[in-house]
C-alpha positions as CSV (number, residue, x, y, z in Angstrom):
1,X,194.9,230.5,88.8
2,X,191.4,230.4,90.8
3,X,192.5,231.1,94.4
4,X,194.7,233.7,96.4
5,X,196.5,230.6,97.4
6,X,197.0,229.7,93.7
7,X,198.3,233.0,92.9
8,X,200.9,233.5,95.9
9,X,202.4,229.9,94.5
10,X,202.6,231.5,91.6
11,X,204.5,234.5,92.9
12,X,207.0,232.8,94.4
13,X,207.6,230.9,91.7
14,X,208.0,234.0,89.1
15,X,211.6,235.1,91.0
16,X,214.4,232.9,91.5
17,X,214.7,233.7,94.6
18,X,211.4,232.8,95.7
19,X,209.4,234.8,98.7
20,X,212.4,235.7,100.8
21,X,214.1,236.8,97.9
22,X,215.1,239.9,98.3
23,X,216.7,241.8,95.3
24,X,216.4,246.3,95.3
25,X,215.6,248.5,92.9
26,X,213.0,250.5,91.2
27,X,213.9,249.9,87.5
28,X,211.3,246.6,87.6
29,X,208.3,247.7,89.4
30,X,208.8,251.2,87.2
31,X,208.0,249.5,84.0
32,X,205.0,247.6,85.0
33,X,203.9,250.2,87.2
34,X,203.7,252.6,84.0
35,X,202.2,249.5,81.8
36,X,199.2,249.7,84.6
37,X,199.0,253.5,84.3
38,X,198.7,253.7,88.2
39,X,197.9,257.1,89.1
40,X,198.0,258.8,92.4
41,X,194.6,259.8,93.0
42,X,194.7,260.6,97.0
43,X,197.6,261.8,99.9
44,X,200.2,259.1,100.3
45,X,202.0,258.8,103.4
46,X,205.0,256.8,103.0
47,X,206.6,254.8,106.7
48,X,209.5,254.2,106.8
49,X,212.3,253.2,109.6
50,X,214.4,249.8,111.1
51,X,211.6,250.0,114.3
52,X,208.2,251.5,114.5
53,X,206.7,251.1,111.0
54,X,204.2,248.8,111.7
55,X,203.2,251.0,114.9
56,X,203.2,254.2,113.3
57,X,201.1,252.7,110.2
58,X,198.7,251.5,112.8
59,X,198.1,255.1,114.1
60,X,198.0,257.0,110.9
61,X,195.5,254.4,109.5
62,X,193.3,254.1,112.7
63,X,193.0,257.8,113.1
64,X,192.4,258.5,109.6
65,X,189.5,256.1,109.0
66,X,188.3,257.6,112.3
67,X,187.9,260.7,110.5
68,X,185.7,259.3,108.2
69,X,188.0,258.4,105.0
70,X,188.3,255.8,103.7
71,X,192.4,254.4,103.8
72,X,194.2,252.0,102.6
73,X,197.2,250.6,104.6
74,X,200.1,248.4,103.2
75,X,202.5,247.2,105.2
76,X,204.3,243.2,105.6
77,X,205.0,240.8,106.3
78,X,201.9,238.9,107.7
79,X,201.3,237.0,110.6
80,X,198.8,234.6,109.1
81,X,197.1,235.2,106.1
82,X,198.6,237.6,103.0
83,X,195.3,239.4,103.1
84,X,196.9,241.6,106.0
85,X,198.9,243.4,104.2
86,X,196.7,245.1,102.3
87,X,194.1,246.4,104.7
88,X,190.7,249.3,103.7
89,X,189.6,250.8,106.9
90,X,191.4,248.3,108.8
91,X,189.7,245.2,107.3
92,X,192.2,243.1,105.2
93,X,191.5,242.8,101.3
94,X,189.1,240.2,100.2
95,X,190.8,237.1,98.2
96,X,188.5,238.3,95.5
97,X,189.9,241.7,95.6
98,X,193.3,240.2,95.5
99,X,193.3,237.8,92.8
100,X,191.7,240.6,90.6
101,X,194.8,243.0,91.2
102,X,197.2,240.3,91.3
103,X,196.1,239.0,87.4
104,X,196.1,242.9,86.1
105,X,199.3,243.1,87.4
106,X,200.3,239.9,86.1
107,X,198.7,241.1,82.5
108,X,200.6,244.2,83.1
109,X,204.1,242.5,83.8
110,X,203.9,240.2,80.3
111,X,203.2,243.2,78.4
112,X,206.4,244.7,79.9
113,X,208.5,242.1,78.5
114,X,207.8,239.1,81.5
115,X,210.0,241.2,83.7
116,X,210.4,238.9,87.1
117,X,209.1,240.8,90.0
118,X,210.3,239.8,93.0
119,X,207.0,238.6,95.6
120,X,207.1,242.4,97.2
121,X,207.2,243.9,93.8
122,X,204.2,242.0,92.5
123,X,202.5,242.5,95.6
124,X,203.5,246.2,96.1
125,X,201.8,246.9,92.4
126,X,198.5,244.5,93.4
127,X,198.0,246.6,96.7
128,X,197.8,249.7,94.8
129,X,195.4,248.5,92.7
130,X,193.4,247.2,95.2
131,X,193.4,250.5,96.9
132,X,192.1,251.9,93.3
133,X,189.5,249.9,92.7
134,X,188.3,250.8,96.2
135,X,188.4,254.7,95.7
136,X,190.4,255.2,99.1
137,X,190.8,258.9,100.0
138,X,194.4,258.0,101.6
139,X,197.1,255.5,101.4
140,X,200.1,254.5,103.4
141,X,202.3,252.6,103.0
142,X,205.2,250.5,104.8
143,X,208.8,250.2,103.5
144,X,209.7,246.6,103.5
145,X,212.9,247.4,103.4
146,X,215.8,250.3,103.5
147,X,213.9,253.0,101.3
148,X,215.6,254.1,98.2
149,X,215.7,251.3,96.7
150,X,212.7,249.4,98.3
151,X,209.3,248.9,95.7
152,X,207.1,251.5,97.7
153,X,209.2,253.9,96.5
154,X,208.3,253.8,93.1
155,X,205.2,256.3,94.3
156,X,205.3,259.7,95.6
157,X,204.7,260.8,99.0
158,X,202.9,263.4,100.2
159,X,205.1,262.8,103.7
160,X,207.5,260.5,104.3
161,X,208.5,259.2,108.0
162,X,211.6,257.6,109.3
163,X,210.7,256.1,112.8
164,X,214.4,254.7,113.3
165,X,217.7,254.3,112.3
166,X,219.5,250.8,113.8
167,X,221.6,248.1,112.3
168,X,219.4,245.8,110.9
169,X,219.2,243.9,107.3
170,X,223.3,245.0,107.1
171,X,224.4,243.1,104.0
172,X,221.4,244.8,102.2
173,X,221.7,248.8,103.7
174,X,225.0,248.6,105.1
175,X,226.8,247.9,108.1
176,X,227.0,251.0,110.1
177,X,223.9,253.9,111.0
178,X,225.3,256.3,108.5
179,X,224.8,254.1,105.6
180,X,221.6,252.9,106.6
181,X,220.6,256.6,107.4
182,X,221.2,257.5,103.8
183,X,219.0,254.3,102.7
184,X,216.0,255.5,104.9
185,X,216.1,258.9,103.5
186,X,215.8,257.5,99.8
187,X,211.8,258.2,100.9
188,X,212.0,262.0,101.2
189,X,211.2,264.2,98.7
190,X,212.2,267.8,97.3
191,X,209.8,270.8,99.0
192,X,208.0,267.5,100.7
193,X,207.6,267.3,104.3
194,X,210.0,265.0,105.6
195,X,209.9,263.1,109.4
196,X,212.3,261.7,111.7
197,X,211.0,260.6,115.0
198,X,215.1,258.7,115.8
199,X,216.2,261.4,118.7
200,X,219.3,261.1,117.6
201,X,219.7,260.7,113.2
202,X,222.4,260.0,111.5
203,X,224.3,263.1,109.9
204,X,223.5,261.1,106.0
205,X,220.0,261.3,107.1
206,X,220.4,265.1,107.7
207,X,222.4,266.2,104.7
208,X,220.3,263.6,101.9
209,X,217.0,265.8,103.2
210,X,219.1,268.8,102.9
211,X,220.9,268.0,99.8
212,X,217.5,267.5,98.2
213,X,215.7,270.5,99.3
214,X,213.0,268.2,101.8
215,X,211.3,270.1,104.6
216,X,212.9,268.3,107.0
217,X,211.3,267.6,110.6
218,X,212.6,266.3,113.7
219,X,211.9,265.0,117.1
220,X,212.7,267.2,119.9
221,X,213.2,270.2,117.4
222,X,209.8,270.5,115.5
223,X,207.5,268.0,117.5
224,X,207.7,265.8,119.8
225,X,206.2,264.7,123.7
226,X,206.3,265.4,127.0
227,X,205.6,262.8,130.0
228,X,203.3,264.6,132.9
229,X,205.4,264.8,136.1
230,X,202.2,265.6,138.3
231,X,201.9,263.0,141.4
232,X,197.9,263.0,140.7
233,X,196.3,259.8,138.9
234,X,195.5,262.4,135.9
235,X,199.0,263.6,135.2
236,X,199.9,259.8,135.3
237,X,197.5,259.1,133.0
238,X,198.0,261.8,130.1
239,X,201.0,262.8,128.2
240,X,201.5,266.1,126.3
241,X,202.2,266.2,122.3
242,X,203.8,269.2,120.9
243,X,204.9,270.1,116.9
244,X,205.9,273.5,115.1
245,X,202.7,274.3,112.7
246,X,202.5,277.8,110.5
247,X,204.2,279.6,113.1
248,X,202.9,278.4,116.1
249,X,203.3,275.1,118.7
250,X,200.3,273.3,119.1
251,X,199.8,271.3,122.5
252,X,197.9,268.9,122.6
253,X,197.1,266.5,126.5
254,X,196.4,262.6,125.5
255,X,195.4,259.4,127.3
256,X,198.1,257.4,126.6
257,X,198.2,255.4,123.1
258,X,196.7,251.7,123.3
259,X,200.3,250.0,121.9
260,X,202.3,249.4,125.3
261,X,205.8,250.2,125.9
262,X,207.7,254.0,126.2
263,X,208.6,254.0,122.8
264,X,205.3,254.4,121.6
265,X,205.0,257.7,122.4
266,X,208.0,258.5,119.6
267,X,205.7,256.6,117.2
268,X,202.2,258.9,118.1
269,X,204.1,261.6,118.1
270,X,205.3,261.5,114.4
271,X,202.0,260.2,113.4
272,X,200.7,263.6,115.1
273,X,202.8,265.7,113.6
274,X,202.3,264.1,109.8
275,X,198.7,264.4,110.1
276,X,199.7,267.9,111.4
277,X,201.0,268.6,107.8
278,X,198.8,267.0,105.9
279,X,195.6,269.1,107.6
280,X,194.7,271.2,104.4
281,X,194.2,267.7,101.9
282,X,193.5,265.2,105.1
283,X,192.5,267.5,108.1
284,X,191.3,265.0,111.0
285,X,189.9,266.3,114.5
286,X,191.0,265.5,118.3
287,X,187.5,263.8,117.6
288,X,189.3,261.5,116.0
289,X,193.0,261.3,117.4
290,X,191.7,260.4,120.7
291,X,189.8,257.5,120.3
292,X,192.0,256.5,117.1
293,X,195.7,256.7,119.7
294,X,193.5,254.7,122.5
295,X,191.8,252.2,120.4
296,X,194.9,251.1,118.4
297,X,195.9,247.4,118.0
298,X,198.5,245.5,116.2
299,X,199.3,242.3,117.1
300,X,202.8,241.3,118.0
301,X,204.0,244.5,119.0
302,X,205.0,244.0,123.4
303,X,201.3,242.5,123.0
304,X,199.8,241.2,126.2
305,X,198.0,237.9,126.2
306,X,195.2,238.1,129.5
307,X,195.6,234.9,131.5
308,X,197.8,233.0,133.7
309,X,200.8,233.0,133.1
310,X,201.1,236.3,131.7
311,X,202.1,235.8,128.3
312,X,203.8,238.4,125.8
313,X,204.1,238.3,121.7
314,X,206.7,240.5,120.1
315,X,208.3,240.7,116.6
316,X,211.2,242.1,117.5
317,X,214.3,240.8,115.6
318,X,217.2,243.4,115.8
319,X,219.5,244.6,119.0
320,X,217.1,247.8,119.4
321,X,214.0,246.2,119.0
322,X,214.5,243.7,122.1
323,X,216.3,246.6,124.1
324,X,212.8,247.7,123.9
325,X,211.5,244.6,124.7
326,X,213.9,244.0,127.6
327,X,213.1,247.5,129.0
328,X,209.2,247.0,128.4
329,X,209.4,243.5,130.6
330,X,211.4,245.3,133.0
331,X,208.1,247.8,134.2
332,X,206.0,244.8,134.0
333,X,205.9,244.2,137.7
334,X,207.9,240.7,139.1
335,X,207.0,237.3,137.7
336,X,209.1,234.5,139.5
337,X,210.0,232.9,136.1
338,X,210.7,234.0,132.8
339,X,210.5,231.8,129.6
340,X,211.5,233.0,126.7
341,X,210.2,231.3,123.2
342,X,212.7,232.5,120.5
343,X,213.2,232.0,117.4
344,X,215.3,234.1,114.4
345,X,216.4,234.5,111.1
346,X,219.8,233.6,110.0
347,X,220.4,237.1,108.8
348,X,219.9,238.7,111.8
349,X,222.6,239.7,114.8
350,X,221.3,237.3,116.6
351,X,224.2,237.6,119.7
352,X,224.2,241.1,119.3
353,X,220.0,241.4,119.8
354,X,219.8,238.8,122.6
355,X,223.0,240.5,124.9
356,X,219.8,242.8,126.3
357,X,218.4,240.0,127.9
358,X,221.2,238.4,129.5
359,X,220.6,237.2,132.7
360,X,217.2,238.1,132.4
361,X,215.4,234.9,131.2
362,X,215.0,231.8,133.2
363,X,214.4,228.9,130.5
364,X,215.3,229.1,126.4
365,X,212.8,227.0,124.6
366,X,214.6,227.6,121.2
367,X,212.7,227.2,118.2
368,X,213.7,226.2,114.0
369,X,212.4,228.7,111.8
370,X,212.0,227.0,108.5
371,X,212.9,228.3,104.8
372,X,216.4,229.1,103.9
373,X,216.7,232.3,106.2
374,X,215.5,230.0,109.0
375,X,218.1,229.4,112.2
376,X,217.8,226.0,113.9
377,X,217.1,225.6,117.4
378,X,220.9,224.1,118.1
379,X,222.8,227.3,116.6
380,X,220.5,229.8,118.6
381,X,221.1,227.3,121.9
382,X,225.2,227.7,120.8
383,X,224.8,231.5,120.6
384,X,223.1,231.5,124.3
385,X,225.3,229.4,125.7
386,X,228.9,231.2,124.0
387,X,227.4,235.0,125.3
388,X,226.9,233.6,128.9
389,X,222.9,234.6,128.6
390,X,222.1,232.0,131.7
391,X,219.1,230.2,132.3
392,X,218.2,226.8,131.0
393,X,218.4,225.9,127.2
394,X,215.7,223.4,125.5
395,X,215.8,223.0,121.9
396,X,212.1,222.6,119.5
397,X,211.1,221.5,115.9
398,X,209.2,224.8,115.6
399,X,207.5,227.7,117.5
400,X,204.7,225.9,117.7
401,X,206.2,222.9,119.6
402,X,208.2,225.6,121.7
403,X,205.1,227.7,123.0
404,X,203.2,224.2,123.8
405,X,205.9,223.2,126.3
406,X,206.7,226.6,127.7
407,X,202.8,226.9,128.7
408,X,202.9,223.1,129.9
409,X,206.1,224.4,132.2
410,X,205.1,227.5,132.8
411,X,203.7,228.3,136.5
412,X,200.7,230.9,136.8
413,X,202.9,233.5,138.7
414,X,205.1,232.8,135.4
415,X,205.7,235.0,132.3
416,X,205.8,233.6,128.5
417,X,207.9,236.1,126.0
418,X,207.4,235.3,122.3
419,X,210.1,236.9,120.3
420,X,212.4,237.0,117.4
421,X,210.3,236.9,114.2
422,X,207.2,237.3,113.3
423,X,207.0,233.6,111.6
424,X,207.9,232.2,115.7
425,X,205.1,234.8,117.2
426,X,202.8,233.3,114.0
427,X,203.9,229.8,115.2
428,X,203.2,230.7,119.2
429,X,199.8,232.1,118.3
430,X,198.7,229.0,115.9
431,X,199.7,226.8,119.1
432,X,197.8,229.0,121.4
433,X,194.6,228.6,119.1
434,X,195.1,225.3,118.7
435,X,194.4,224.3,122.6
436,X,190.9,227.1,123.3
């Protein structure tokens, strides 16, 4: 195999269940893992959470490189190119660097006995030894899914962070909070320091951390944030972060982090307070949390296109995620029309995540998502129309096709809202591209 391209054939190829395969456990990735010898050479900050992994990442990674480390960041899926996932400093991995750790992992995993790695597994291993051969000074590292059981796992935090708790990926984690809680937790560790920034946790989540011995830390109890309340433009502009530290509460007045939407401040905050505990092997300045909250970006998260009509790119895919969404359009100011480009995964609640947007969206341009977990456009326009969401329902190839005719219908006093997945927000964007 000679190109990255080559290689991620290849991966899905080795499992039988392809890419979307999904198949838990740490028994795989353990073996090859010890055939490689990976070591952990640096802090490792392990993320993970249902909602506000991908934010909270951003944060950690932006601030810490700030600070003059050098990090590497993990986290999936991609938008458009694989090389995102495993990012140094916030560049993605060269092919280069990628096709060298994929074929010593691939070395690695015939010497173990040809296990199959699923595609996260391989890729999981690979990112680790890209981050090696780079000598990063810190490494975090997104769940891809639950926690226990999930291939990041396999290495050892230093902290470990649980954003949220909400149904999501059910016939893998469970199908109620509580069983998902005790999933999440799988990332803590004994005498570790151990974050949850959900306000309100699930009682599994409270007694695993307990039961284990973690030093468990929670939102509203041992950090957290305060909105100013002041009328003056610099009250509006600021918020407060707070978190327990050796004794004392340390305060800390911020501009306001450069990811939109309310819930970001949840996501800061716990990045805050890990950094917090992490000060005597990874101690960072406000030199660097300021302009690391500010300057923050990650695409797809309540992301705001400029230009006419106003256009908006979101991943969300679960019934919290898009009661975010629903509550971040709702400050956006008034638009006369609202067009929603949506597309979703069959294994999703699809009814159950759009029910915050009923009556709220003026025209459906439903999209296919291809691949096996893919919904077509005519069972998303069935769901619509069965929980009474109104509006007008059109029906597309592909998210592609979808964005191209909302923007041709669109009006300039109009807003676009791509949702759903990140493979429909990947499709919007190509589209986009395609006509500059």
């Amino acid at each position: 195999m000679n190109t990255l391209e080559d290689w991620l054939s290849y991966l899905e190829s080795l499992h039988p269940r392809g890419q979307a395969g999904i198949e838990l456990g740490l028994e795989r990735i353990r073996q090859v893992k010890g055939v490689l010898d990976q070591t952990q050479h640096c802090p490792v900050i392990t993320v993970g959470g249902t909602n506000g992994k991908g934010s909270t990442c951003a944060y950690l990674e932006n601030i810490v490189a700030r600070a003059g480390y050098r990090v590497g960041c993990y986290t999936s899926p991609h938008l458009f190119a694989y090389n995102e996932r495993v990012r140094i400093n916030g560049q993605p991995a060269s092919d280069a660097a990628l096709c060298n750790a994929f074929s010593r992992v691939e070395s690695a995993r015939r010497q173990a006995g040809d296990i199959r790695l699923t595609y996260f597994e391989f890729g999981t291993l690979a990112a680790w030894e890209v981050f090696a051969a780079a000598g990063v000074e810190a490494i975090i590292l997104e769940v891809g899914l639950g926690g226990r059981l999930d291939a990041v796992n396999v290495y050892e935090p230093d902290i470990s962070i649980v954003t949220t708790v909400a149904l999501d990926h059910t016939d893998w984690l469970g199908p109620d909070r509580e069983s998902i809680g005790f999933e999440k937790a799988g990332i803590y560790r004994a005498g570790k320091p151990a974050f949850c920034a959900d306000p309100q946790p699930p009682q599994s989540l409270l007694e695993h951390a307990a039961k284990i011995g973690a030093d468990l830390r929670l939102i509203g109890r041992d950090f957290g944030f305060e909105r100013a309340l002041g009328e003056g433009n610099e009250n509006r502009l600021q918020w407060r972060w707070w978190c327990r530290s050796k004794g004392r509460i340390i305060k800390r007045s911020l501009a306001y982090p450069g990811l939109r939407g309310p819930t970001q401040l949840f996501n800061a905050s716990v990045a805050l307070a890990a950094l917090e505990a992490l000060a005597d092997k990874l101690p960072v300045t406000m030199q660097a949390i300021r302009p690391g909250l500010i300057e923050t970006e990650l695409a797809g998260r309540f992301q705001v296109v400029p230009g006419k009509p106003a256009i908006v790119l979101d991943v969300g895919h679960n019934p919290q995620a898009i009661r975010v969404l629903a509550d971040n359009l709702a400050s956006m100011g008034f638009f006369d029309r609202t067009h929603a480009v949506l597309g979703m995964l069959n294994d999703k609640d699809i009814e159950g995540a759009l029910l915050p947007l009923k009556g709220k969206v003026d025209f459906w341009h439903v999209a296919t998502l291809e691949g096996v977990r893919g919904t077509t456009a005519e069972t998303l326009a069935a769901i619509i129309q069965r929980a009474q969401l109104g509006g007008e329902i059109v029906c597309h190839s592909s998210p592609a096709v979808a964005m191209q005719v909302a923007k041709g219908r669109a009006a300039e006093s109009d807003r676009i809202v791509v949702f759903g997945s990140f493979y429909t927000v990947a499709g919007a964007v190509q589209s986009l591209r395609a006509k500059t």
